[in-house]
N, C-alpha and C positions, 0 to 999 in steps of 0.2 A: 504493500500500500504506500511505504514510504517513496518508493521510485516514482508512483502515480503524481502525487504531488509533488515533486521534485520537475516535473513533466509539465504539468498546469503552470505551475511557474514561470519553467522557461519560456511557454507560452505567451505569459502574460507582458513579461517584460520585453516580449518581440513586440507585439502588437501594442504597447505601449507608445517605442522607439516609433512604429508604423506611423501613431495616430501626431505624434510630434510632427514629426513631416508633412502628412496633409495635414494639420491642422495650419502649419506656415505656409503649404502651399494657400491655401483657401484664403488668408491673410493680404500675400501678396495677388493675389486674381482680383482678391476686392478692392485694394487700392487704384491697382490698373484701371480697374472698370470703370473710373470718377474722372480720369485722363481721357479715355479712349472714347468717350460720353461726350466729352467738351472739344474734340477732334473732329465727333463726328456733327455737331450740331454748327460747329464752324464751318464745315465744309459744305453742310447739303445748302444753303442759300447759295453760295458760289455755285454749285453746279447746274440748282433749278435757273437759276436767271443765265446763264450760259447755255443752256438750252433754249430757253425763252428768244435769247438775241439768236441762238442759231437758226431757230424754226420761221423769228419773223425776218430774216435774210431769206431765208429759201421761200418763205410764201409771198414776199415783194420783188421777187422776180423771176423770168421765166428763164435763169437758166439751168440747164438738167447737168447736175455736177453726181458725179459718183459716189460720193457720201449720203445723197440724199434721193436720189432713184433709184424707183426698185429695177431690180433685173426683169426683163419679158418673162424667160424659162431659168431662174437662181437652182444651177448646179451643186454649187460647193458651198459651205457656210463653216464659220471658223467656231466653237467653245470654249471660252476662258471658263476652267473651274477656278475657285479659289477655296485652299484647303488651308490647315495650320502644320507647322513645322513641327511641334510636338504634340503629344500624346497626354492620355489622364485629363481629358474634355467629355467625356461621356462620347455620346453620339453624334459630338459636334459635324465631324471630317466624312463620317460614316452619310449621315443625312444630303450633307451637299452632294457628296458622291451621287447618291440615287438620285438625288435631282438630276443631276448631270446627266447619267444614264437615261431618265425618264426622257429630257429633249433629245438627246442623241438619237434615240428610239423612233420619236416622233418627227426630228428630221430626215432619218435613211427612210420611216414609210411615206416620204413625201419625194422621195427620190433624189436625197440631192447625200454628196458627200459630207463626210465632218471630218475638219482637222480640229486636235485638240491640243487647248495649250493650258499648263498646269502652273496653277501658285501652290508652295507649299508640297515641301516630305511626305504627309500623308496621301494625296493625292495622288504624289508621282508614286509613291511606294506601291498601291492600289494598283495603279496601270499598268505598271514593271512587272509586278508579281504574273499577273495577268496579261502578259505580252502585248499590250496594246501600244499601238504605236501613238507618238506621244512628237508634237510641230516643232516644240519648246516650254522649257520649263524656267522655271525660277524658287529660292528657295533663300531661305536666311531671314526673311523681315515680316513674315505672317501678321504673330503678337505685335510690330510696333512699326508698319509701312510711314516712309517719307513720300513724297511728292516725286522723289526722282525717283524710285522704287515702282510708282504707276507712270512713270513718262518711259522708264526702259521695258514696262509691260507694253504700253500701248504702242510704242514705235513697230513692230514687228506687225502687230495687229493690222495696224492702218497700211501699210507696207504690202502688204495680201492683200487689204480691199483696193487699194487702187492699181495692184497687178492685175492682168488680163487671166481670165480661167485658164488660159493654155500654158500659160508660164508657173501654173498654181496657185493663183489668186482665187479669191473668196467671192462670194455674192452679199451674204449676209455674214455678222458679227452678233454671236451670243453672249452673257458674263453668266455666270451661275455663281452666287456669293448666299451667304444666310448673315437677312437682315435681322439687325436690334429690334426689338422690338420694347422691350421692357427687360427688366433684370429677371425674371424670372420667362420668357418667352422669346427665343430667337427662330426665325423662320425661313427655309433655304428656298430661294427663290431665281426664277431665270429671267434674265431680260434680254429682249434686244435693243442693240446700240443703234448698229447701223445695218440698213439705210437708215437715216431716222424717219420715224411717224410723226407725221404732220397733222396739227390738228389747231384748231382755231383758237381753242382756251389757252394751248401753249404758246401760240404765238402773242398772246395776249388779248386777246376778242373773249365774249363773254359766251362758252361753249352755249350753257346751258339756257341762257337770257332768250325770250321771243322773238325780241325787236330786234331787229335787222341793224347790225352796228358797220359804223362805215370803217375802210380799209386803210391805214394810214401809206401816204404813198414815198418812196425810199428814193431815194439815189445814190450809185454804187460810184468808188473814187478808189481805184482806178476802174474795177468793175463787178458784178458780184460772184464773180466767178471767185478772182483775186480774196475777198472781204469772205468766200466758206471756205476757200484755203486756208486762212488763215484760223479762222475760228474752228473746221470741224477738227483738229487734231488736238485741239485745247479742249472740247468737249469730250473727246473721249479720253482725255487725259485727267478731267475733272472728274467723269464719272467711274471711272476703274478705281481714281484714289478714293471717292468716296465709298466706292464695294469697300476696298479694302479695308477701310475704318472703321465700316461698320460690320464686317467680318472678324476685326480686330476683335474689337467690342464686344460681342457675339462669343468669340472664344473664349475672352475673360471671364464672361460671365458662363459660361459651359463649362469651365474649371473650377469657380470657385462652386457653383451647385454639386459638379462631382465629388471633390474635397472634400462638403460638407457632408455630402452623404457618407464618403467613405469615413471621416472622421466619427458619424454616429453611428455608425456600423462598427466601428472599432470600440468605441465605449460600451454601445451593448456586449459585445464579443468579451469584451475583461470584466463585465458585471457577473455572467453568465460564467467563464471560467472560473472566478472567483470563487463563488459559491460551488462548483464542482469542487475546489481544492476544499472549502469548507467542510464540504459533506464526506470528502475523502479523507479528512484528517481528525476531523468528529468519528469517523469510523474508527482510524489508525486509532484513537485513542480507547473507543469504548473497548476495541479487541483487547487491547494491552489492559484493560479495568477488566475484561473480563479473565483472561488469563490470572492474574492476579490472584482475584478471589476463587478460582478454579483450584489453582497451586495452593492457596490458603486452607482451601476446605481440604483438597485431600492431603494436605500434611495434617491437620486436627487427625481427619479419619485417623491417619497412619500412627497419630504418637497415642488416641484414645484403643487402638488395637494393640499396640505394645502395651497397654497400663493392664 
Protein backbone atom coordinates (compact mmCIF):
# COMPACT_ATOMS: atom_id res chain seq x y z
CA UNK A 1 0.00 0.00 0.00
CA UNK A 2 2.98 2.13 0.94
CA UNK A 3 4.33 2.18 -2.98
CA UNK A 4 0.59 3.06 -3.94
CA UNK A 5 0.92 6.28 -2.39
CA UNK A 6 4.39 6.89 -2.90
CA UNK A 7 2.61 6.77 -6.69
CA UNK A 8 -0.37 9.25 -6.09
CA UNK A 9 2.38 11.48 -5.06
CA UNK A 10 4.43 11.60 -7.69
CA UNK A 11 1.53 12.01 -9.57
CA UNK A 12 0.43 14.94 -7.83
CA UNK A 13 3.51 16.87 -7.82
CA UNK A 14 3.77 16.35 -11.85
CA UNK A 15 0.42 17.63 -12.44
CA UNK A 16 1.11 20.37 -10.14
CA UNK A 17 4.54 21.48 -12.14
CA UNK A 18 1.78 20.93 -15.32
CA UNK A 19 -0.80 23.38 -13.86
CA UNK A 20 2.04 26.18 -13.04
CA UNK A 21 2.66 26.24 -16.79
CA UNK A 22 -0.64 26.63 -18.02
CA UNK A 23 -1.78 28.56 -15.52
CA UNK A 24 1.23 31.39 -16.86
CA UNK A 25 0.57 30.39 -20.05
CA UNK A 26 -3.23 31.51 -19.74
CA UNK A 27 -1.65 34.60 -17.81
CA UNK A 28 0.20 35.63 -20.66
CA UNK A 29 -2.73 34.94 -23.62
CA UNK A 30 -4.61 37.40 -21.41
CA UNK A 31 -2.50 40.08 -21.45
CA UNK A 32 -1.85 39.77 -25.34
CA UNK A 33 -5.41 39.61 -25.98
CA UNK A 34 -5.80 43.67 -24.58
CA UNK A 35 -2.93 44.43 -27.34
CA UNK A 36 -4.06 42.57 -30.09
CA UNK A 37 -7.81 44.10 -29.35
CA UNK A 38 -6.56 47.64 -29.76
CA UNK A 39 -4.52 46.50 -33.03
CA UNK A 40 -7.32 45.32 -34.32
CA UNK A 41 -9.95 48.08 -33.67
CA UNK A 42 -7.09 50.46 -35.02
CA UNK A 43 -6.95 49.00 -38.16
CA UNK A 44 -10.57 47.89 -39.21
CA UNK A 45 -11.40 51.93 -39.84
CA UNK A 46 -8.21 52.03 -42.09
CA UNK A 47 -9.39 49.30 -44.00
CA UNK A 48 -13.39 49.98 -44.27
CA UNK A 49 -12.70 53.56 -45.69
CA UNK A 50 -9.82 52.05 -48.19
CA UNK A 51 -12.26 50.03 -49.51
CA UNK A 52 -14.84 52.71 -49.43
CA UNK A 53 -12.34 55.01 -51.64
CA UNK A 54 -11.45 51.92 -53.66
CA UNK A 55 -15.03 50.90 -54.79
CA UNK A 56 -16.04 54.80 -55.30
CA UNK A 57 -12.91 54.84 -57.96
CA UNK A 58 -14.10 51.88 -59.70
CA UNK A 59 -17.88 52.90 -59.63
CA UNK A 60 -16.92 56.61 -61.17
CA UNK A 61 -15.45 55.32 -63.93
CA UNK A 62 -15.68 53.06 -66.66
CA UNK A 63 -12.41 51.78 -66.63
CA UNK A 64 -12.30 47.69 -66.51
CA UNK A 65 -8.91 47.27 -64.45
CA UNK A 66 -8.12 43.79 -63.39
CA UNK A 67 -8.43 44.11 -59.74
CA UNK A 68 -11.90 45.00 -60.20
CA UNK A 69 -13.41 42.68 -63.14
CA UNK A 70 -14.60 39.76 -62.96
CA UNK A 71 -13.31 37.15 -65.29
CA UNK A 72 -16.08 35.81 -68.21
CA UNK A 73 -15.04 31.97 -67.42
CA UNK A 74 -12.50 32.48 -63.79
CA UNK A 75 -10.34 29.28 -64.17
CA UNK A 76 -7.92 29.42 -61.34
CA UNK A 77 -8.56 31.23 -57.83
CA UNK A 78 -5.71 31.66 -55.21
CA UNK A 79 -6.58 30.71 -50.99
CA UNK A 80 -4.78 32.47 -48.28
CA UNK A 81 -5.30 30.23 -45.19
CA UNK A 82 -4.09 31.93 -42.16
CA UNK A 83 -3.18 29.58 -39.24
CA UNK A 84 -0.95 30.20 -35.84
CA UNK A 85 2.72 29.10 -35.53
CA UNK A 86 2.11 27.25 -32.22
CA UNK A 87 0.07 24.81 -30.63
CA UNK A 88 -2.11 24.59 -27.14
CA UNK A 89 -5.00 26.95 -28.80
CA UNK A 90 -7.61 24.29 -28.73
CA UNK A 91 -9.26 24.16 -32.08
CA UNK A 92 -8.18 27.28 -33.12
CA UNK A 93 -5.66 26.11 -36.50
CA UNK A 94 -7.82 22.90 -36.72
CA UNK A 95 -11.36 25.10 -37.43
CA UNK A 96 -9.69 27.51 -40.14
CA UNK A 97 -8.32 24.47 -41.63
CA UNK A 98 -11.81 23.16 -42.41
CA UNK A 99 -12.90 26.23 -43.46
CA UNK A 100 -10.31 26.37 -46.00
CA UNK A 101 -11.00 22.86 -47.06
CA UNK A 102 -14.87 23.66 -47.15
CA UNK A 103 -14.14 26.76 -50.13
CA UNK A 104 -11.59 24.78 -51.65
CA UNK A 105 -14.22 22.18 -52.15
CA UNK A 106 -16.70 24.57 -53.33
CA UNK A 107 -14.22 26.13 -55.62
CA UNK A 108 -12.91 22.78 -57.66
CA UNK A 109 -17.10 21.95 -57.84
CA UNK A 110 -17.36 25.19 -59.75
CA UNK A 111 -14.56 24.14 -61.89
CA UNK A 112 -11.87 26.39 -61.56
CA UNK A 113 -8.31 25.46 -59.92
CA UNK A 114 -6.92 26.49 -56.28
CA UNK A 115 -3.59 27.42 -55.45
CA UNK A 116 -2.97 27.74 -51.90
CA UNK A 117 -0.94 29.95 -49.94
CA UNK A 118 -0.23 29.25 -46.04
CA UNK A 119 0.22 31.73 -42.96
CA UNK A 120 1.46 29.83 -40.09
CA UNK A 121 3.23 26.13 -39.00
CA UNK A 122 0.20 24.62 -38.30
CA UNK A 123 -1.39 25.09 -41.54
CA UNK A 124 1.68 24.30 -43.43
CA UNK A 125 2.38 21.25 -41.15
CA UNK A 126 -1.53 20.19 -42.06
CA UNK A 127 -0.71 20.38 -45.99
CA UNK A 128 2.96 18.79 -45.71
CA UNK A 129 1.64 15.87 -43.74
CA UNK A 130 -0.84 15.51 -46.32
CA UNK A 131 1.13 16.03 -49.45
CA UNK A 132 -0.76 19.00 -50.67
CA UNK A 133 0.95 21.12 -52.76
CA UNK A 134 1.25 24.38 -51.18
CA UNK A 135 2.15 28.33 -53.84
CA UNK A 136 3.86 29.72 -50.73
CA UNK A 137 4.01 29.87 -47.29
CA UNK A 138 5.03 32.14 -44.49
CA UNK A 139 5.73 31.56 -40.88
CA UNK A 140 7.28 33.26 -37.78
CA UNK A 141 4.61 36.26 -36.84
CA UNK A 142 1.11 34.43 -36.46
CA UNK A 143 0.66 35.62 -32.60
CA UNK A 144 2.06 39.28 -33.37
CA UNK A 145 1.95 40.39 -37.46
CA UNK A 146 3.48 43.96 -38.55
CA UNK A 147 2.28 45.67 -41.48
CA UNK A 148 5.23 44.45 -43.44
CA UNK A 149 4.51 40.99 -42.51
CA UNK A 150 0.87 41.54 -44.71
CA UNK A 151 2.79 43.61 -47.41
CA UNK A 152 5.25 40.54 -48.11
CA UNK A 153 1.95 38.26 -47.99
CA UNK A 154 0.11 40.24 -50.28
CA UNK A 155 2.92 41.07 -52.91
CA UNK A 156 2.94 37.41 -54.35
CA UNK A 157 -0.88 37.53 -54.03
CA UNK A 158 -1.46 40.54 -56.24
CA UNK A 159 1.41 39.28 -58.59
CA UNK A 160 -0.98 36.17 -59.62
CA UNK A 161 -3.99 38.34 -60.20
CA UNK A 162 -2.51 40.45 -62.47
CA UNK A 163 -0.47 37.54 -64.35
CA UNK A 164 -2.34 36.04 -67.25
CA UNK A 165 -3.82 32.27 -66.48
CA UNK A 166 -1.33 30.82 -68.85
CA UNK A 167 1.61 32.11 -67.03
CA UNK A 168 -0.33 30.98 -63.67
CA UNK A 169 -2.00 33.60 -62.77
CA UNK A 170 -5.34 33.64 -60.71
CA UNK A 171 -8.83 34.84 -61.50
CA UNK A 172 -10.03 35.28 -58.05
CA UNK A 173 -8.25 35.86 -54.57
CA UNK A 174 -9.65 34.07 -51.30
CA UNK A 175 -8.40 34.91 -47.30
CA UNK A 176 -9.78 32.24 -44.86
CA UNK A 177 -8.65 33.89 -41.25
CA UNK A 178 -11.17 33.32 -37.82
CA UNK A 179 -12.49 36.40 -36.84
CA UNK A 180 -12.64 38.05 -33.20
CA UNK A 181 -15.60 38.08 -32.38
CA UNK A 182 -15.75 38.52 -28.56
CA UNK A 183 -13.31 36.81 -25.98
CA UNK A 184 -15.19 34.07 -25.51
CA UNK A 185 -16.35 33.57 -29.47
CA UNK A 186 -13.88 33.40 -32.53
CA UNK A 187 -15.37 32.44 -35.92
CA UNK A 188 -13.35 31.19 -39.00
CA UNK A 189 -14.50 32.64 -41.93
CA UNK A 190 -13.78 33.02 -45.94
CA UNK A 191 -13.79 36.02 -47.80
CA UNK A 192 -13.19 37.33 -51.15
CA UNK A 193 -10.67 40.04 -51.93
CA UNK A 194 -10.49 40.24 -55.39
CA UNK A 195 -12.10 41.09 -57.85
CA UNK A 196 -13.65 43.23 -55.46
CA UNK A 197 -17.67 43.40 -55.12
CA UNK A 198 -19.12 46.53 -55.92
CA UNK A 199 -21.91 47.76 -54.25
CA UNK A 200 -23.49 51.11 -53.64
CA UNK A 201 -23.50 51.22 -49.68
CA UNK A 202 -19.73 50.70 -50.07
CA UNK A 203 -19.08 53.18 -52.35
CA UNK A 204 -20.92 55.34 -50.06
CA UNK A 205 -24.67 55.75 -51.44
CA UNK A 206 -27.33 54.67 -49.13
CA UNK A 207 -27.73 50.66 -50.09
CA UNK A 208 -30.67 50.34 -48.33
CA UNK A 209 -32.57 54.12 -48.44
CA UNK A 210 -35.77 54.24 -51.36
CA UNK A 211 -34.90 57.43 -52.67
CA UNK A 212 -32.83 57.55 -55.47
CA UNK A 213 -29.46 59.23 -54.21
CA UNK A 214 -27.54 61.09 -56.82
CA UNK A 215 -23.92 59.85 -58.08
CA UNK A 216 -21.03 62.01 -57.16
CA UNK A 217 -19.13 62.74 -60.33
CA UNK A 218 -14.98 62.16 -60.06
CA UNK A 219 -12.03 63.15 -62.16
CA UNK A 220 -9.15 60.91 -62.45
CA UNK A 221 -5.33 62.80 -62.45
CA UNK A 222 -3.56 61.22 -64.29
CA UNK A 223 -6.28 58.62 -64.81
CA UNK A 224 -8.27 56.15 -63.17
CA UNK A 225 -6.61 53.46 -64.38
CA UNK A 226 -3.35 55.05 -62.64
CA UNK A 227 -5.48 56.25 -59.05
CA UNK A 228 -6.65 51.80 -58.78
CA UNK A 229 -3.09 51.03 -59.40
CA UNK A 230 -2.38 52.77 -56.97
CA UNK A 231 -4.95 52.05 -54.35
CA UNK A 232 -5.80 48.40 -55.02
CA UNK A 233 -2.44 46.98 -53.75
CA UNK A 234 -2.83 49.02 -50.58
CA UNK A 235 -6.31 47.42 -50.01
CA UNK A 236 -5.24 44.23 -50.00
CA UNK A 237 -2.41 45.04 -48.16
CA UNK A 238 -4.83 46.62 -45.52
CA UNK A 239 -7.10 43.84 -45.52
CA UNK A 240 -4.80 40.68 -45.04
CA UNK A 241 -3.14 42.91 -42.10
CA UNK A 242 -6.34 43.37 -40.64
CA UNK A 243 -7.07 39.10 -41.14
CA UNK A 244 -4.11 38.85 -39.42
CA UNK A 245 -4.82 41.00 -36.36
CA UNK A 246 -7.78 39.68 -35.92
CA UNK A 247 -6.56 36.13 -36.40
CA UNK A 248 -4.00 37.25 -33.96
CA UNK A 249 -6.48 38.09 -31.49
CA UNK A 250 -8.47 35.05 -32.04
CA UNK A 251 -5.42 32.90 -31.17
CA UNK A 252 -4.94 34.64 -27.85
CA UNK A 253 -7.96 34.28 -26.94
CA UNK A 254 -8.06 30.30 -28.12
CA UNK A 255 -5.14 29.97 -25.78
CA UNK A 256 -5.89 31.44 -22.93
CA UNK A 257 -9.67 29.42 -22.86
CA UNK A 258 -7.44 26.23 -23.50
CA UNK A 259 -5.10 27.16 -20.48
CA UNK A 260 -7.94 27.77 -18.41
CA UNK A 261 -9.44 24.69 -19.10
CA UNK A 262 -6.55 22.63 -18.90
CA UNK A 263 -5.55 24.48 -15.79
CA UNK A 264 -9.16 23.30 -14.11
CA UNK A 265 -8.71 20.00 -15.36
CA UNK A 266 -5.58 19.90 -13.52
CA UNK A 267 -6.89 21.19 -10.03
CA UNK A 268 -9.73 18.75 -10.29
CA UNK A 269 -7.10 15.92 -11.30
CA UNK A 270 -4.88 16.63 -7.66
CA UNK A 271 -8.30 17.08 -5.68
CA UNK A 272 -9.29 13.73 -6.81
CA UNK A 273 -5.77 12.13 -6.49
CA UNK A 274 -5.49 13.56 -3.21
CA UNK A 275 -8.04 11.94 -1.71
CA UNK A 276 -7.03 8.58 -3.46
CA UNK A 277 -3.71 8.85 -1.59
CA UNK A 278 -6.01 9.67 1.55
CA UNK A 279 -8.03 6.67 1.39
CA UNK A 280 -4.82 4.76 0.57
CA UNK A 281 -3.05 5.80 3.50
CA UNK A 282 -6.33 5.71 5.91
CA UNK A 283 -6.03 2.02 4.70
CA UNK A 284 -2.13 1.76 5.14
CA UNK A 285 -2.97 2.75 8.43
CA UNK A 286 -6.11 0.98 9.75
CA UNK A 287 -4.03 -2.50 8.21
CA UNK A 288 -1.07 -1.65 10.40
CA UNK A 289 -4.12 -1.00 13.64
CA UNK A 290 -5.37 -3.92 12.63
CA UNK A 291 -2.20 -6.08 12.78
CA UNK A 292 -1.50 -4.64 15.84
CA UNK A 293 -4.26 -5.64 17.88
CA UNK A 294 -4.29 -9.02 16.00
CA UNK A 295 -0.50 -9.75 17.38
CA UNK A 296 -1.87 -8.31 20.68
CA UNK A 297 -4.63 -10.80 21.20
CA UNK A 298 -2.89 -13.66 20.01
CA UNK A 299 0.06 -13.04 22.37
CA UNK A 300 -2.71 -12.65 25.52
CA UNK A 301 -4.07 -16.01 23.92
CA UNK A 302 -0.40 -17.55 23.85
CA UNK A 303 0.82 -16.24 27.43
CA UNK A 304 -3.13 -17.09 29.17
CA UNK A 305 -2.33 -20.93 27.43
CA UNK A 306 1.02 -21.14 29.09
CA UNK A 307 -0.43 -19.96 32.68
Amino acid sequence: MGAQIRVYKRRIKTITATKKITKAMEMIAASRIVKAQRQVAASSPYADELTRAVTAVATGSNTKHPLTTEAENPTRAAVLLITSDRGLAGGYSSNAIKAADRLTERLRAEGKEVDSYIVGRKGLAYYGFRERTVAQSWTGFSDSPKYADAKAVATPLIESVLADSAEGGVDELHIVFTEFVSMMTQSPVDRRLLPLAISDKAAGGEGESKQPQAKPLYEFEPSAEGVLDALLPRYVESRIYNALLQAAASEHAARRRAMKSATDNAEDLIKSLTRLANAARQADITQEISEIVGGASALADANAGSD
